[in-house]
C-alpha positions as CSV (number, residue, x, y, z in Angstrom):
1,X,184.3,-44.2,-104.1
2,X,186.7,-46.7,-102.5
3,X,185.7,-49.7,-105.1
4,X,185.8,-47.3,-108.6
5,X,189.3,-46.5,-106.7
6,X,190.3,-49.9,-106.8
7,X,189.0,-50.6,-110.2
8,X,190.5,-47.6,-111.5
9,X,194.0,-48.6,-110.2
10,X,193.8,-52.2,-111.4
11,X,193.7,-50.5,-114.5
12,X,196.5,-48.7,-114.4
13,X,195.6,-45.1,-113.6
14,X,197.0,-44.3,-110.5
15,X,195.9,-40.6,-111.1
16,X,192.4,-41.2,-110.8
17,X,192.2,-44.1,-108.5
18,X,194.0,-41.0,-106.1
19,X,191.2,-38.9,-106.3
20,X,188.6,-41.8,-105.6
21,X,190.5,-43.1,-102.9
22,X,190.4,-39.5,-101.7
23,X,186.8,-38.7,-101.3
24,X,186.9,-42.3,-100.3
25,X,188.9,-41.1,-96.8
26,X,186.8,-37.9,-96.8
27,X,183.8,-39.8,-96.8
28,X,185.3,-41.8,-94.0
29,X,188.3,-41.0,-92.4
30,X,188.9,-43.0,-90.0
31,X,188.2,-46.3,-92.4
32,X,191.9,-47.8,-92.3
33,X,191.1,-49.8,-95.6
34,X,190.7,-46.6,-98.0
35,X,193.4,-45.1,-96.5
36,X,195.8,-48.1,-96.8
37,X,194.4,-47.8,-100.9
38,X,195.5,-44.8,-101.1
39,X,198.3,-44.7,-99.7
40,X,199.6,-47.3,-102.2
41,X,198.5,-45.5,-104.8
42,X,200.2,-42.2,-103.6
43,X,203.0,-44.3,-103.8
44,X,203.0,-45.9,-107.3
45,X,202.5,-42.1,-108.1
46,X,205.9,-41.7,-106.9
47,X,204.5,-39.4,-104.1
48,X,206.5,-41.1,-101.4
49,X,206.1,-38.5,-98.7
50,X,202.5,-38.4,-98.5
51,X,201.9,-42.4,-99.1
52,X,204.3,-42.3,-95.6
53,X,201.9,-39.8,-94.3
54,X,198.9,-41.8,-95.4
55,X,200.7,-45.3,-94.2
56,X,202.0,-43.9,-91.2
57,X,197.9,-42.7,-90.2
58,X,196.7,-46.6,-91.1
59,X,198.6,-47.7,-88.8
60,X,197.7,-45.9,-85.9
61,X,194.2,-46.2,-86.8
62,X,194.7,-50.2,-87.6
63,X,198.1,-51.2,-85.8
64,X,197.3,-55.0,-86.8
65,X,196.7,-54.2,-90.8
66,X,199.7,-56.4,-92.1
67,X,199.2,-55.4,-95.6
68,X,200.0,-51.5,-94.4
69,X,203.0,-52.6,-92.4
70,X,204.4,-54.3,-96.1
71,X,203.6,-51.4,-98.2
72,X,205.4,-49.0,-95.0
73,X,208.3,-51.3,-95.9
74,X,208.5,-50.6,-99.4
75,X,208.1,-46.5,-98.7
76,X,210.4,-46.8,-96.3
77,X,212.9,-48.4,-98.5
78,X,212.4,-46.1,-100.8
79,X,213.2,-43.5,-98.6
80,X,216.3,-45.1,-98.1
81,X,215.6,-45.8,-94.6
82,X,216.8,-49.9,-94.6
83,X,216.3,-50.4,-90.7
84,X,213.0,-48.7,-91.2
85,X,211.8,-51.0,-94.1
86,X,213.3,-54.0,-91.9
87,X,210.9,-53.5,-89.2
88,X,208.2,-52.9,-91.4
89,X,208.4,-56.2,-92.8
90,X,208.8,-57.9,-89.4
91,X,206.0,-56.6,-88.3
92,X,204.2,-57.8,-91.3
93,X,205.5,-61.3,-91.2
94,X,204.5,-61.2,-87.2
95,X,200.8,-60.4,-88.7
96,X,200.3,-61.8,-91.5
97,X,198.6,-65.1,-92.2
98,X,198.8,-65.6,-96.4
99,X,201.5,-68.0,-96.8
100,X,202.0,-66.2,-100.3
101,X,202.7,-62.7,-99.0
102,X,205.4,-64.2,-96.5
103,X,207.1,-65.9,-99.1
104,X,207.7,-62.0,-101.1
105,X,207.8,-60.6,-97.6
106,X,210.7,-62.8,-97.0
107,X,212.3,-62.2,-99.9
108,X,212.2,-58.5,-99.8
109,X,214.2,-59.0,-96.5
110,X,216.7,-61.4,-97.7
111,X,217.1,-58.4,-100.2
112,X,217.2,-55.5,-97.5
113,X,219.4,-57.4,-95.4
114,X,222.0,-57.9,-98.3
115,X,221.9,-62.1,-98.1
């Protein structure tokens, strides 16, 4: 379920890649990689809320997943929480290990942080 998840949201619909990613975390709900899917999906939906809800779970399953702790930043932002996005990407950057996700991770706090 997870993978036609993914391939159904490289394609662009979000809709179904939910419902995959869904069964997906039914399946296995305590697999912090499905869960961190579709969370991000939730949240190119525009369901903001429940991505936090989902993000929020991946994280206490997976407290070292830096890719969660990003995409927690950029619900967080768009909750219009700043400090909360902050912290999000600190953590990230504290994990993280892809010299290519720092360099946007970065960015994205120059941004927050107004510099």
């Amino acid at each position: 379920m997870n993978r036609e998840g993914e391939a159904l949201f490289e394609r662009g619909n979000n809709a179904g890649a939910v419902d995959r990613f869904r069964r997906a975390v039914q399946m296995a709900p305590d697999n912090a990689y499905y869960r961190n899917n579709l969370g991000w999906a939730l949240f190119q939906m525009g369901k903001v809320e429940a991505a936090a809800r989902e993000l929020e779970e991946v994280l206490r399953l997976d407290p070292r997943r830096d890719i969660a702790h990003a995409n927690l930043g950029e619900v967080r932002r768009a909750q219009g929480d700043i400090p909360g996005a902050i912290a999000a990407y600190e953590r990230f950057l504290e994990l993280n290990t892809n010299p290519r996700r720092e360099q946007i991770a970065r960015e994205k706090l120059r941004r927050l942080r107004g510099e």
